[in-house]
MIMARVEX-476736 format. One line per field, with one value per atom (N, C-alpha, C): y negated, x negated, z; residue number from 1; atom name. Coordinates in nm, 3 decimals, always signed. Each point is the difference from the previous one (the first is absolute). Last residue first. Example, Ala and Ser with C-alpha at 12.3 -4.5 7.8 and 13.67 -1.06 7.14 Angstrom:
yy <- (+0.225,-0.119,-0.109,+0.572,-0.119,-0.120)
xx <- (-1.285,-0.082,+0.077,-0.029,+0.089,-0.090)
zz <- (+0.708,+0.006,+0.073,-0.007,+0.000,+0.000)
pos <- (2,2,2,1,1,1)
site <- (N,CA,C,N,CA,C)
This chain:
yy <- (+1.137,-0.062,+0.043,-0.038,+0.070,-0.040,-0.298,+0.075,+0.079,-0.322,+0.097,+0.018,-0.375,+0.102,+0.078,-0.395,+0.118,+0.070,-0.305,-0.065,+0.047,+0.297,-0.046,-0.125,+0.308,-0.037,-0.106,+0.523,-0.178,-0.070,+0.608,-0.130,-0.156,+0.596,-0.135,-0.110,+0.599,-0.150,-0.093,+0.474,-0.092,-0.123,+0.327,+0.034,-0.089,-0.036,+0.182,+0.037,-0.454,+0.093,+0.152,-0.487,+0.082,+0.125,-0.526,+0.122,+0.107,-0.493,+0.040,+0.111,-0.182,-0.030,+0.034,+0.125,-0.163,-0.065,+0.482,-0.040,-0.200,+0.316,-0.041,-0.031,+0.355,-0.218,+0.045,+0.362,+0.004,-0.141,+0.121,+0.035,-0.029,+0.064,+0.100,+0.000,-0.368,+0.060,+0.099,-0.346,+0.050,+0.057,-0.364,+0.097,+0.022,-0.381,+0.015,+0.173,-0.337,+0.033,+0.009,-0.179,+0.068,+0.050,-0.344,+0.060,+0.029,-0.054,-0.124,+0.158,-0.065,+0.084,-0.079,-0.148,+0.029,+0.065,+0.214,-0.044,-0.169,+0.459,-0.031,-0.128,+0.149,+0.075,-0.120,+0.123,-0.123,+0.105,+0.020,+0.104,-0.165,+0.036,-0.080,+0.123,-0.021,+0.032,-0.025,-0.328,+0.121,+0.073,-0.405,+0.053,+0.113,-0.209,+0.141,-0.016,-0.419,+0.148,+0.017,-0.096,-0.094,+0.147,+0.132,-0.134,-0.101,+0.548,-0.069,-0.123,+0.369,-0.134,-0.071,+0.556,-0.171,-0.034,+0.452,-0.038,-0.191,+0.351,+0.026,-0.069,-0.191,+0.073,+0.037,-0.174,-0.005,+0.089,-0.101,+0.107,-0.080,-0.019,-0.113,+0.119,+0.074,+0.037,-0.086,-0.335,+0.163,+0.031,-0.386,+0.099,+0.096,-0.281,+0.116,+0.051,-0.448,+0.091,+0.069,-0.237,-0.037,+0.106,-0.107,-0.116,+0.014,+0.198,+0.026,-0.093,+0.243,-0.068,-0.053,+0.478,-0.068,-0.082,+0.343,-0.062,-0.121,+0.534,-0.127,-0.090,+0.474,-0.113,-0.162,+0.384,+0.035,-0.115,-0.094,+0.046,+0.047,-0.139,-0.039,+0.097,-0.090,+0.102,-0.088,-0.089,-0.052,+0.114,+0.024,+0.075,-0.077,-0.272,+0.113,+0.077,-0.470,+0.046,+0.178,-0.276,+0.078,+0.058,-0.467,+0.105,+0.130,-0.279,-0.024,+0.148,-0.403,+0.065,+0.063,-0.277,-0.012,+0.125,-0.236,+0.137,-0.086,-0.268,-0.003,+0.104,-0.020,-0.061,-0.051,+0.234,+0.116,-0.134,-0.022,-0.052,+0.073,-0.029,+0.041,-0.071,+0.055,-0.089,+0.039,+0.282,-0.100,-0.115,+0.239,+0.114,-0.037,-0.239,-0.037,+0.120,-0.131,+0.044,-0.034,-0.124,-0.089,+0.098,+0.125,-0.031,-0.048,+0.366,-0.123,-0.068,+0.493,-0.109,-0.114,+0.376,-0.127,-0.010,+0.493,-0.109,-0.114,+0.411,-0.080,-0.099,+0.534,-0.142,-0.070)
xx <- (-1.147,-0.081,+0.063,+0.219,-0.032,-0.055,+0.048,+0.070,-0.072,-0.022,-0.105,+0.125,+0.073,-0.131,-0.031,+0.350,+0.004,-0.055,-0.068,+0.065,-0.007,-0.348,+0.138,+0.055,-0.468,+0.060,+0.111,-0.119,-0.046,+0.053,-0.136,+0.112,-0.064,-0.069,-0.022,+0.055,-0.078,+0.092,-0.055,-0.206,-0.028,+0.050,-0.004,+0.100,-0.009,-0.323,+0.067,+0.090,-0.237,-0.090,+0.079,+0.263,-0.011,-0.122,-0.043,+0.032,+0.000,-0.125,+0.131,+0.072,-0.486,+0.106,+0.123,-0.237,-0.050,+0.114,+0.151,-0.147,+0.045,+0.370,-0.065,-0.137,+0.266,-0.060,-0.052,+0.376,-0.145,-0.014,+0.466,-0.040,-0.190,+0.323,-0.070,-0.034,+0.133,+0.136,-0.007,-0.449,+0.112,+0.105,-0.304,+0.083,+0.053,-0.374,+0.132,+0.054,-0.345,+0.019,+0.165,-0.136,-0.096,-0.017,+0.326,-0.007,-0.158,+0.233,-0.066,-0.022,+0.310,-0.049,-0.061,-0.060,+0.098,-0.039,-0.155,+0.067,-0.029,-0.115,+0.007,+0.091,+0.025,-0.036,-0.022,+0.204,+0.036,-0.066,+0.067,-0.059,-0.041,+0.343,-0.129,-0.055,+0.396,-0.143,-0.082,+0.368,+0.001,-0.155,+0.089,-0.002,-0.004,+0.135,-0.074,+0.019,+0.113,+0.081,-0.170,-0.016,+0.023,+0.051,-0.144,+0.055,+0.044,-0.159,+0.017,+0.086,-0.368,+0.154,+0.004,-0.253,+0.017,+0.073,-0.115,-0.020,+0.010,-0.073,+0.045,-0.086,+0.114,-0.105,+0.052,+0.309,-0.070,-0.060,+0.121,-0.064,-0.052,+0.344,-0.061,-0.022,+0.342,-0.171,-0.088,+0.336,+0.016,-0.103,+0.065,-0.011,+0.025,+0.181,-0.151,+0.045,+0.214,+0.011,-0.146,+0.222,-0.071,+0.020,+0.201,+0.038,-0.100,-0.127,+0.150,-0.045,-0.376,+0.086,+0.059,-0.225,+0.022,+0.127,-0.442,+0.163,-0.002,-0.265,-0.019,+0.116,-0.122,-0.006,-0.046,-0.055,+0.026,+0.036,+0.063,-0.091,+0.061,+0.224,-0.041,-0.078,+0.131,-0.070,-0.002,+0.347,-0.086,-0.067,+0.341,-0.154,-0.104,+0.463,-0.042,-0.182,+0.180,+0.001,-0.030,+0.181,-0.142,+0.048,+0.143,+0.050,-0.122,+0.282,-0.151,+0.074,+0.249,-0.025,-0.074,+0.130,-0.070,+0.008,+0.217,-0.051,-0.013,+0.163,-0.079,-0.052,+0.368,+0.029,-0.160,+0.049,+0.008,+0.039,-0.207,-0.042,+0.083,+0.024,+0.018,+0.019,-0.278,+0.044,+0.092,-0.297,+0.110,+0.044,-0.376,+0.062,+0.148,-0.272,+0.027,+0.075,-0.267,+0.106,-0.021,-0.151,-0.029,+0.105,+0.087,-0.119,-0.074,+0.369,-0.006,-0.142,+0.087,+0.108,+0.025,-0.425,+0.041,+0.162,-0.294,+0.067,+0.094,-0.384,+0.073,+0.024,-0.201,-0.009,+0.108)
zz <- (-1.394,-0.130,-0.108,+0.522,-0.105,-0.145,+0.462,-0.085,-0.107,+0.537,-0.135,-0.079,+0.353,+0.032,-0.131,-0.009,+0.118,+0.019,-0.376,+0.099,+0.117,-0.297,-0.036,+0.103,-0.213,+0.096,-0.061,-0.125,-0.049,+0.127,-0.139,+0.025,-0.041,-0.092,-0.003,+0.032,+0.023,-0.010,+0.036,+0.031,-0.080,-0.082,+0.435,-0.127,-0.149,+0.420,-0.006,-0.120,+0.088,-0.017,-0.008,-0.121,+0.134,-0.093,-0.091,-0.048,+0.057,+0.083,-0.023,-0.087,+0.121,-0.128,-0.002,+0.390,-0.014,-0.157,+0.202,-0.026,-0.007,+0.281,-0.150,+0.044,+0.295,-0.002,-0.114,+0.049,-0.005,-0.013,-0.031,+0.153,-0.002,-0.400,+0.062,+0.130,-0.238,+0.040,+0.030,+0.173,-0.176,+0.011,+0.278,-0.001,-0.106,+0.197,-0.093,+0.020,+0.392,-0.124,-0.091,+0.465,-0.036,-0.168,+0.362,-0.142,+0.013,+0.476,-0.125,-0.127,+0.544,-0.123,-0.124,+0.536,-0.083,-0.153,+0.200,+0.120,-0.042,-0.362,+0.083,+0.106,-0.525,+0.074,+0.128,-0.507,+0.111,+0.122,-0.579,+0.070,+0.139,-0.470,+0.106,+0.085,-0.392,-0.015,+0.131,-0.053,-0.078,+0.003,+0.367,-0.132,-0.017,+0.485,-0.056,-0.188,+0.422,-0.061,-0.098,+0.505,-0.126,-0.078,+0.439,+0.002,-0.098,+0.168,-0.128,+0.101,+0.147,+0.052,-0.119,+0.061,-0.047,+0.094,+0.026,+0.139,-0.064,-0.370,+0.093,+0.084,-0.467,+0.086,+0.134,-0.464,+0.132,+0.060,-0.537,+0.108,+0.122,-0.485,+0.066,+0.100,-0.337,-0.002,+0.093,-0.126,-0.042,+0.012,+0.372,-0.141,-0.070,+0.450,+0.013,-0.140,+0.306,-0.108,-0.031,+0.467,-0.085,-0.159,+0.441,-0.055,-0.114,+0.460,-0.075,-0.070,+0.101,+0.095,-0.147,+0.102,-0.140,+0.112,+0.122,+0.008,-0.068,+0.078,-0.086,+0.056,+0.132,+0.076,-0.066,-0.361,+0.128,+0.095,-0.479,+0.048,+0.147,-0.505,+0.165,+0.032,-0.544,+0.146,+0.099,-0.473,+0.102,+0.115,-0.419,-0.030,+0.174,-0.128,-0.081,-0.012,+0.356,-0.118,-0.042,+0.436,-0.022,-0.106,+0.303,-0.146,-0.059,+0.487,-0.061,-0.118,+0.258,-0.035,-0.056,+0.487,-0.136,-0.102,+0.494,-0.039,-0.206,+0.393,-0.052,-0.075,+0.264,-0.113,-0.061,+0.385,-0.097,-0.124,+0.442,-0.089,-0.155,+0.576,-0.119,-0.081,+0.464,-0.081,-0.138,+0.339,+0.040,-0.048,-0.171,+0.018,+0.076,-0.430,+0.175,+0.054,-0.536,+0.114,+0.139,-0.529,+0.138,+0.119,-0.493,+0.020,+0.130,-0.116,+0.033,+0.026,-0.148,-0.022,-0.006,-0.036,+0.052,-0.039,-0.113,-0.049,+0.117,-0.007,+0.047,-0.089,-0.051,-0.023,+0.079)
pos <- (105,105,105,104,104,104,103,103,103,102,102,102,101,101,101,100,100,100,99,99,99,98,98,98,97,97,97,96,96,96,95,95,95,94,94,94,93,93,93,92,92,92,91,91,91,90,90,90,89,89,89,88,88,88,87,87,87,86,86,86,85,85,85,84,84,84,83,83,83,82,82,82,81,81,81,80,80,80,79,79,79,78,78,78,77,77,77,76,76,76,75,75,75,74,74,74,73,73,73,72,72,72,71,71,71,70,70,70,69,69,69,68,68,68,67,67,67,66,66,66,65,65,65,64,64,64,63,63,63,62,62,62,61,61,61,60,60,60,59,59,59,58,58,58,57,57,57,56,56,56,55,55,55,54,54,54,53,53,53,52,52,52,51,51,51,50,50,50,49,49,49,48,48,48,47,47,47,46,46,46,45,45,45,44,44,44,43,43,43,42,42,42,41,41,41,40,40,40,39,39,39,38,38,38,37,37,37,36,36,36,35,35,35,34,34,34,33,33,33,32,32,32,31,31,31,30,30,30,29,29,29,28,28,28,27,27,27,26,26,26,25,25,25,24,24,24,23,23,23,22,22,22,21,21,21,20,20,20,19,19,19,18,18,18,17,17,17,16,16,16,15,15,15,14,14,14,13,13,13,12,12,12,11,11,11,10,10,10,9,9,9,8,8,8,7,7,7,6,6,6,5,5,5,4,4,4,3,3,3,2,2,2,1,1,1)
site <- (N,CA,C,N,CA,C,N,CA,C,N,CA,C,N,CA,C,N,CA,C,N,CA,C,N,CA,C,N,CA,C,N,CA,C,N,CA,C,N,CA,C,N,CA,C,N,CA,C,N,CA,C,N,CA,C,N,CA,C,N,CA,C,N,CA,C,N,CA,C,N,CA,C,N,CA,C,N,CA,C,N,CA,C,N,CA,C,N,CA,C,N,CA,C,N,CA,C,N,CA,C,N,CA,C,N,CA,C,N,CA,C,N,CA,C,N,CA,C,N,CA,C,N,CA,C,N,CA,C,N,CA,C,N,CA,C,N,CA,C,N,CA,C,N,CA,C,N,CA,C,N,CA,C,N,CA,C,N,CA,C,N,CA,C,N,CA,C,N,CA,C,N,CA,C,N,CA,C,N,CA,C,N,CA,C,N,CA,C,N,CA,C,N,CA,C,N,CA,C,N,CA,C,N,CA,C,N,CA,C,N,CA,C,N,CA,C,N,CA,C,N,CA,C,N,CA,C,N,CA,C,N,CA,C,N,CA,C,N,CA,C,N,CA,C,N,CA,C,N,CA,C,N,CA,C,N,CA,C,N,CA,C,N,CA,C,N,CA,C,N,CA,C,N,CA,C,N,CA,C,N,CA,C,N,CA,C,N,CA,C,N,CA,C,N,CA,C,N,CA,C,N,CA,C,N,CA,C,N,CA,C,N,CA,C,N,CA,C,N,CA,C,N,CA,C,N,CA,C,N,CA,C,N,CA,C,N,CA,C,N,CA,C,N,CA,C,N,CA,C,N,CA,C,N,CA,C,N,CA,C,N,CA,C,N,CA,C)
């Protein structure tokens, strides 16, 4: 994966007082050749798809796929996309939706 420093770079220009910090919450999957531009925050448990561009920050739980990356679904702490009701099919946890994407039922 790639992680951005600076949002707008210039390879002859230094921009370092612009560098941004980005926060990749507890339990988060990046994906293969995924990159995550600076300045943004990526969920607990939250699943980028290999080869994303995350550009906004990432709710708890999300599942963020393609160019730029858009929410496809929810994610359990198993790693398995929830069902429609928000009940992971493999381990049979339940969540709700919350301010910041999901929490535990």
């Amino acid at each position: 994966m790639v992680f951005t420093n600076i949002h707008n770079p210039r390879a002859q220009i230094s921009k370092m007082d612009q560098v941004r910090p980005t926060l990749v919450k507890k339990g988060a999957t990046l994906g293969a050749n995924c990159t995550i531009v600076c300045g943004h925050t990526l969920g607990c448990y939250a699943f980028v798809g290999a080869g994303a561009i995350v550009t906004r920050d990432v709710p708890d739980h999300a599942m963020m796929v393609g160019n730029p990356a858009i929410q496809k679904g929810w994610v359990c702490i198993c790693g398995e996309k929830l069902a429609n009701n928000l009940c992971c099919p493999a381990c049979q946890k339940s969540f709700e939706k919350a301010l910041n994407g999901l929490i535990s039922a």
